[in-house]
C-alpha positions in Angstrom: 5.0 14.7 9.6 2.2 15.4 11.9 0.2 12.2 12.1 -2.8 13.8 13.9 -5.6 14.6 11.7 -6.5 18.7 11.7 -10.0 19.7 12.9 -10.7 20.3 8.7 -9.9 16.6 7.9 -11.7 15.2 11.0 -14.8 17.4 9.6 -14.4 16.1 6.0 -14.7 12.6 7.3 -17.3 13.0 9.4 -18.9 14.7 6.6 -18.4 12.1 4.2 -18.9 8.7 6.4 -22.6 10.7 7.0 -23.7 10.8 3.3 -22.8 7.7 2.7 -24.1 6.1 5.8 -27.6 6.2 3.9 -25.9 3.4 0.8 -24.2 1.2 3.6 -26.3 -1.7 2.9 -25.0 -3.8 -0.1 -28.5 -3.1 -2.1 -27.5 0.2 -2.1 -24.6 -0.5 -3.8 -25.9 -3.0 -6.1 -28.6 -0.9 -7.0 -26.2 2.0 -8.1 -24.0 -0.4 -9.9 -27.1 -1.6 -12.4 -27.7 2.1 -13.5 -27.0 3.5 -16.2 -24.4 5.6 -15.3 -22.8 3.2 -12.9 -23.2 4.9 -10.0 -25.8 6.7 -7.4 -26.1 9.9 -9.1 -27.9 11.4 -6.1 -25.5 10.6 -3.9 -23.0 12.3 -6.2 -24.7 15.1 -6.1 -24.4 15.5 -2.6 -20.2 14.3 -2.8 -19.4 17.0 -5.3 -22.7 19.6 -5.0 -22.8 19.9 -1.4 -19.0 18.9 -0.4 -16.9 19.8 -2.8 -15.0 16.3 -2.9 -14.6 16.9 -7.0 -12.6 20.1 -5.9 -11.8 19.0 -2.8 -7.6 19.1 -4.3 -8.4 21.9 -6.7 -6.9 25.5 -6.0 -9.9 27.9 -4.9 -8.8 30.0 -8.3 -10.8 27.7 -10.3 -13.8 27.1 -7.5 -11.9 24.6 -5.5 -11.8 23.8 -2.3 -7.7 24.4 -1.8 -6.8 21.8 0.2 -4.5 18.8 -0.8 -4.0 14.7 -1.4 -4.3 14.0 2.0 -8.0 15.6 2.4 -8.6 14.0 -0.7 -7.4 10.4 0.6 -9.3 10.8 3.8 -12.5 11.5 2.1 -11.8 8.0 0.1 -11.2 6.0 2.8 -14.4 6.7 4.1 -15.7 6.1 0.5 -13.9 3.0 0.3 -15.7 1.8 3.6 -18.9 1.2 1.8 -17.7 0.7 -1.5 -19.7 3.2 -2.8 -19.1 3.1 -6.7 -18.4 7.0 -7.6 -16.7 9.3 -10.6 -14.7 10.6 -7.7 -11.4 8.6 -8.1 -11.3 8.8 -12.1 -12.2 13.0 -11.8 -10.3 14.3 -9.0 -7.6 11.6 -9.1 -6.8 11.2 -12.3 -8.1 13.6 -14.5 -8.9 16.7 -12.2 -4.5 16.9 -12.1 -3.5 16.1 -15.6 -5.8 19.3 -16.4 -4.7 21.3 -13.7 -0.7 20.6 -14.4 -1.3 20.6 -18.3 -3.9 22.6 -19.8 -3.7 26.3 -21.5 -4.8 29.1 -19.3 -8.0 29.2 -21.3 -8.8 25.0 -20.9 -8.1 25.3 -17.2 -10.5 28.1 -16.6 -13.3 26.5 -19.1 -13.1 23.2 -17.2 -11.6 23.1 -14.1 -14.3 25.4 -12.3 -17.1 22.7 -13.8 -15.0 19.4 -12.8 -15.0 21.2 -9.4 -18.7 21.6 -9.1 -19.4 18.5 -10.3 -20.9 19.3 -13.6 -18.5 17.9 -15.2 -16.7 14.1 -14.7 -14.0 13.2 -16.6 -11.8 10.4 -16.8 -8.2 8.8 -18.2 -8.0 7.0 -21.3 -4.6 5.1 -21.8 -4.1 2.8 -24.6 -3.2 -1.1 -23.3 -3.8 -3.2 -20.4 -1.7 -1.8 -18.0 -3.0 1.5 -16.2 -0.3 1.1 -13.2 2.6 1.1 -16.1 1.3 4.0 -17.7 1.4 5.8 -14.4 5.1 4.8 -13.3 4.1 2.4 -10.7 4.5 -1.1 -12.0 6.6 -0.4 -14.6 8.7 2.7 -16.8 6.0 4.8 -18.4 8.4 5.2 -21.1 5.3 5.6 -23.8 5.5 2.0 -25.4 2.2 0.7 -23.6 0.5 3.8 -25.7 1.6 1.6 -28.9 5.1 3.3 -29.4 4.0 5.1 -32.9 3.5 1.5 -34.2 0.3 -0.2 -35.0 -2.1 -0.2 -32.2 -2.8 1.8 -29.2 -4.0 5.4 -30.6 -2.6 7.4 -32.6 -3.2 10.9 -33.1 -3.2 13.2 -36.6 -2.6 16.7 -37.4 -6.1 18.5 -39.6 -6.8 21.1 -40.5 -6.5 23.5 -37.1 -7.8 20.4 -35.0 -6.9 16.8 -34.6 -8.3 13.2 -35.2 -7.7 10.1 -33.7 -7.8 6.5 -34.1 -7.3 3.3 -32.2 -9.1 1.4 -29.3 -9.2 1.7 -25.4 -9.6 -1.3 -23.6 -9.3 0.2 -19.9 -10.9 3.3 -19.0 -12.4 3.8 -15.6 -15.4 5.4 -15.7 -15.4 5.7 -19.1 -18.4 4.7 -20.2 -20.5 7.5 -18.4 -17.6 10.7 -18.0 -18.4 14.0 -20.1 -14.7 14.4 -21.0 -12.3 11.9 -21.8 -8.6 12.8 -21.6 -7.0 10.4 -23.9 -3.2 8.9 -24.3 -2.3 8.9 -27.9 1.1 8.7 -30.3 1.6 10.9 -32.8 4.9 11.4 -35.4 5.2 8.5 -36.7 7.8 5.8 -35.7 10.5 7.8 -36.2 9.5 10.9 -33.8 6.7 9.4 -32.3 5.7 11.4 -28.8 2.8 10.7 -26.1 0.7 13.6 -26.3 -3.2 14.1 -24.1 -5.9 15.1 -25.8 -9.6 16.1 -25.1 -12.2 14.5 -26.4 -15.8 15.4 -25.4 -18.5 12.6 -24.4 -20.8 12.8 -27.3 -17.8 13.2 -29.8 -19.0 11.8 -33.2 -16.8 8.6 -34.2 -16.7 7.8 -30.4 -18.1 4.1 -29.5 -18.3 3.9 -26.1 -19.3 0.5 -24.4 -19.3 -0.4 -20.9 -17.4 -3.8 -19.9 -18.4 -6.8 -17.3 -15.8 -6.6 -14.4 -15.2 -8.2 -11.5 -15.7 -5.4 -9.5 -18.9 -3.6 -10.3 -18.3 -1.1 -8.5 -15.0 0.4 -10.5 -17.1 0.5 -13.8 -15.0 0.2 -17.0 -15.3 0.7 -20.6 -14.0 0.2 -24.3 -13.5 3.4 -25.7 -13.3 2.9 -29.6 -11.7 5.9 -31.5 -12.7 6.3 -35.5 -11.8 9.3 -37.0 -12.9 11.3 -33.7 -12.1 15.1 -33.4 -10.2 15.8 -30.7 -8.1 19.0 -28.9 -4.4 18.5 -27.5 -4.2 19.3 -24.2 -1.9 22.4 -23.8 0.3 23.8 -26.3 2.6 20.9 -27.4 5.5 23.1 -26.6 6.6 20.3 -23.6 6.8 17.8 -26.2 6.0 14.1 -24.9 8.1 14.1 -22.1 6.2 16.6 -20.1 3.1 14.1 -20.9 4.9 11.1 -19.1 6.6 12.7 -16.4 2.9 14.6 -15.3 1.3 10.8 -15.7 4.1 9.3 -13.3 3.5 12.3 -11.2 0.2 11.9 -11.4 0.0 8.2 -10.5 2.1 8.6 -7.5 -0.9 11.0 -6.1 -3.6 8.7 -7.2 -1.7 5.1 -5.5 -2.1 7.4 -2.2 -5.5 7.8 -2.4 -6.1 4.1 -4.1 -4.8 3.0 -0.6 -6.5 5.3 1.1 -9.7 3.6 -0.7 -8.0 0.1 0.4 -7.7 0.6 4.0 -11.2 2.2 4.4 -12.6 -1.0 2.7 -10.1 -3.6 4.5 -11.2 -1.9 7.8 -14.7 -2.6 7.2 -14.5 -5.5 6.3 -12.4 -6.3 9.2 -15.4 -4.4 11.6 -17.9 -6.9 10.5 -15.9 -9.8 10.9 -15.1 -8.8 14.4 -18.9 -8.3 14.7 -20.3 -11.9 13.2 -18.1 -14.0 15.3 -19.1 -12.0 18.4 -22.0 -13.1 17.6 -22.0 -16.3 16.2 -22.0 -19.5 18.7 -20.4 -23.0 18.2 -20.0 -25.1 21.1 -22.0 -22.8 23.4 -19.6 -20.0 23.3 -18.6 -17.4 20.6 -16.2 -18.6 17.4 -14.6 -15.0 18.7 -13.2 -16.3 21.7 -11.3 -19.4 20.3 -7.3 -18.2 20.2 -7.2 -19.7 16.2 -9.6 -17.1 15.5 -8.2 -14.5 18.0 -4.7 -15.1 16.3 -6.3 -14.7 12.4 -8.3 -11.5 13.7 -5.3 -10.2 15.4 -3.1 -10.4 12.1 -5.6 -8.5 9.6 -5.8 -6.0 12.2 -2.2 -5.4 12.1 -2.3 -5.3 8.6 -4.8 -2.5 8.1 -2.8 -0.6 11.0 0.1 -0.8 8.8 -1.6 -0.3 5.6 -3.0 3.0 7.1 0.4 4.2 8.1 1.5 3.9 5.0 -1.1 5.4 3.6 -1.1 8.5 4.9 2.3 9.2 4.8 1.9 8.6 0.8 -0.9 11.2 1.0 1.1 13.6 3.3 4.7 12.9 0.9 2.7 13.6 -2.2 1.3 16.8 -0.8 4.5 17.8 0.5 5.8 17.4 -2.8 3.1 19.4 -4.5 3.9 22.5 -2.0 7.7 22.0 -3.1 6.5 22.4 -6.4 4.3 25.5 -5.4 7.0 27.4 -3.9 9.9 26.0 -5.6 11.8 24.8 -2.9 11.2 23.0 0.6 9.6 24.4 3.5 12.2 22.4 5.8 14.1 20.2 6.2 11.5 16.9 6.6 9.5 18.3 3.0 12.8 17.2 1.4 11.4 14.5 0.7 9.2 14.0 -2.2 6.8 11.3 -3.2 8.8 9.2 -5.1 8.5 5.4 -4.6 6.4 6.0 -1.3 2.8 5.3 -2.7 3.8 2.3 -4.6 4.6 0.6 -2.0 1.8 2.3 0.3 -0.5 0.8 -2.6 0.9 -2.5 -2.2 0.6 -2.8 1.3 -3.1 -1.5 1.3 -4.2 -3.7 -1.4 -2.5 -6.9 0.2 -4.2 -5.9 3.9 -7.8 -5.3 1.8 -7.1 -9.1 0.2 -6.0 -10.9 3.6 -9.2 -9.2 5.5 -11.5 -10.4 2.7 -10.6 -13.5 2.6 -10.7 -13.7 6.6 -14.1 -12.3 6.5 -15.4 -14.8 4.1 -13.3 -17.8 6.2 -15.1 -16.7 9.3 -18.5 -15.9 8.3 -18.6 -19.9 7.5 -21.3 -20.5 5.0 -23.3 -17.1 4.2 -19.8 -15.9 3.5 -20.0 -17.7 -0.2 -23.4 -16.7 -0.8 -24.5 -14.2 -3.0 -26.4 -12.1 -0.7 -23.9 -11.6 1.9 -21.2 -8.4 1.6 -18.4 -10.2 1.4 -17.8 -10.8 -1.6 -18.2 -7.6 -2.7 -14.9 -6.5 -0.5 -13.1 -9.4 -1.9 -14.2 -8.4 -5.6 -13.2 -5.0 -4.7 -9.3 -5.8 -3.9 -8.7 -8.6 -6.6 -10.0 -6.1 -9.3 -7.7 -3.7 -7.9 -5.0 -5.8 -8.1 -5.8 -6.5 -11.7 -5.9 -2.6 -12.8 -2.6 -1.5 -10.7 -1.1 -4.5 -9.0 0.1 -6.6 -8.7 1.2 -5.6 -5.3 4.6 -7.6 -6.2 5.5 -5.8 -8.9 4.4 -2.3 -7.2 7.5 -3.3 -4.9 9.2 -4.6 -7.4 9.1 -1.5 -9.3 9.9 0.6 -6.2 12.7 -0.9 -5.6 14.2 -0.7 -8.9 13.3 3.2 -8.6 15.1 3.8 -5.0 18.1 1.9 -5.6 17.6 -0.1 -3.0 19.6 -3.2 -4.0 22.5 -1.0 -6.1 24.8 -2.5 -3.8 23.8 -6.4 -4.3 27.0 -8.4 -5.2 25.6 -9.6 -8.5 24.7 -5.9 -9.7 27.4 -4.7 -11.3 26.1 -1.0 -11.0 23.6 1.0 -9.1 19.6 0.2 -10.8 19.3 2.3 -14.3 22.9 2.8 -14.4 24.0 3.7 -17.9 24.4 0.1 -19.9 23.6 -1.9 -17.1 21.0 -4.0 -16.7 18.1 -3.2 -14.1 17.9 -5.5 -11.3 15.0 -8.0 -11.5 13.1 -8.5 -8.0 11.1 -12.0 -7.9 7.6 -11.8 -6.1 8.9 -12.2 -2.3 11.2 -8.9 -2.4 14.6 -10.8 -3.2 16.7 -10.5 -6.0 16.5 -12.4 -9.0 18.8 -15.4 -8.4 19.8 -14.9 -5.3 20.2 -17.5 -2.5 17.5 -18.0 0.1 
């Protein structure tokens, strides 16, 4: 890979850190955040009108832009810089794809072309409390966190030439404001029970939607409760569940690029005005920068956020290589062998841990204003625990990558490589070593 950034991605960030410049200050952000809508709807307007970012990944076909997950990572790191609370991750991340990869010829060209003008936000509903196992990267998105045809979760039922569902959504991003929901639901029965997506519009009658307190009030969530609500499946069922689960892993694997994309944006921020206060700030007639504790602190976020971008963009740049494999049907090269796979995981991981240690740095070294309410830093801090909460934790994200790559197949008490038919999987404890194994 190429780590140089084209002249096109240098232009989209440019583009992007200049509209958002304006909402830099944390009243901006908290102002957004208290509407109804969750989000500066101007300043969307100017995202997704002006541009492009909903169709920024989206193929020119249906009014997109054409380019790939790496423009689209680049344009939220500079996002993720001001923490500027936006549809942006739920649409083009999570939904925009599923729609894309999924839908009839007819849904594609109804909705895509409005998802990439941004008339049209839409978000992912899956059942349960675990949005990083329902997208492969905490855990097997096998279909039992969507209820497993048992009670709970939502379940989906055959009408007459339409379908209704029923159940309760505890989890959705954006949910609360998006025109189209694309929901998770079981239908069969136990005994054939399948994950199938369905569409169900905004306004949908038997749809309770009801925005939830978070920690970070700048990912808005919402309870999504379904009662009898019409819905339309999302292609032709032909693919049967399976096609559902493996577009959701791939899917997730995309959207933990561009999550860390987010992360590093924000943990280098935060980091910028950390550097800044204690350049500033005197004790003992000299500034709290030039003391080696705080030198050595300083020096070790940096470091982090350096490594967290690396891995970041070569998540971005694997999943896109991936996605032209899948274009063309075979690799380009040799080097486009590789696909996503485990990458973003553990890109995710790394991001959201660098994001954590320079937030809790900058509220360490801002001394007192750094626990007040009025100060930013908080909000950074907010921003990676409540990332953590919806995809993490970052120990399992390894964890789980691990297990997916093989990498400890060969550990003496593995009796078989990870997944191996009638062997257990091998459990990996929170500091990356095996379950049981001597330090």
């Amino acid at each position: 890979m190429d780590a140089a950034c084209t002249v096109e991605q240098d232009e989209i960030r440019r583009a992007v850190r200049e509209a958002v410049t304006k909402r830099r200050a944390a009243e901006g952000v908290r102002a957004a955040v208290r509407t109804p809508v969750g989000y500066d709807a101007a300043l969307w307007e100017v995202l997704a009108g002006r541009l492009g970012l909903a169709g920024l990944a989206l193929p020119e076909e249906y009014g997109g832009v054409g380019c790939g997950v790496t423009e689209l990572a680049l344009a939220g790191e500079e996002l993720g810089r001001t923490l500027a609370p936006s549809p942006l991750f739920a649409t083009a991340a999570l939904a925009a794809p599923l729609l894309l990869r999924l839908g009839t010829a007819r849904q594609r060209a109804a909705l895509l072309p409005r998802v990439a003008s941004g008339g049209l936000t839409a978000a992912l509903a899956v059942p349960g409390a675990a949005l990083g196992t329902a997208l492969g990267l905490t855990g097997d998105n096998g279909g039992d966190w969507a209820g497993g045809g048992r009670a709970g979760g939502v379940q989906a039922t055959a009408a007459t030439g339409s379908w209704r569902l029923y159940g309760q959504v505890d989890q959705v991003l954006d949910g609360h404001s998006a025109d189209l929901l694309l929901v998770a639901a079981h239908t069969g029965g136990f005994a054939r029970s399948r994950t199938l997506l369905f569409l169900v519009r905004g306004d949908a009658t038997g749809l309770v939607r009801t925005r939830r307190t978070a920690l970070d009030e700048t990912r808005a969530q919402a309870r999504l409760e379904l009662r009898d609500v019409p819905a339309e499946l999302l292609g032709d069922g032909d693919g049967a569940g399976a096609e559902v689960l493996t577009a959701l892993a791939d899917v997730g694997e995309r959207a933990a690029a561009v999550l860390a994309a987010e992360a590093v944006g924000a943990a280098d921020e935060a980091l910028a005005r950390t550097l800044g206060h204690v350049g500033e700030r005197e004790q003992f007639g000299r500034p709290i920068g030039s003391f080696q504790a705080v030198k050595h602190r300083l020096a070790d976020v940096y470091v982090s956020v350096c490594a967290a971008r690396s891995a970041a963009y070569y998540a971005a740049w694997a999943a896109g290589a991936a996605d032209g494999e899948a274009a063309d049907g075979e690799a380009a090269d040799g080097e486009g062998a590789a696909s996503a796979g485990p990458v973003a995981g553990i890109a995710l991981a790394c991001a959201l841990d660098a994001l954590r240690t320079a937030a809790a740095e900058a509220v360490q070294l801002h001394g007192g204003i750094g626990f007040t309410w009025e100060h930013d830093a908080h909000l950074f801090f907010k921003r990676a625990s409540g990332d953590e909460l919806l995809f993490g934790p970052a120990h399992r994200l390894r964890a789980h990558a691990a297990e997916r790559a093989g990498l400890f197949a060969g550990h003496p008490d593995t009796a078989a490589p990870v997944g191996g038919p009638g062997r257990a999987p091998v459990r990996v404890d929170g500091t990356g070593r095996v379950e049981g194994e001597a330090v």
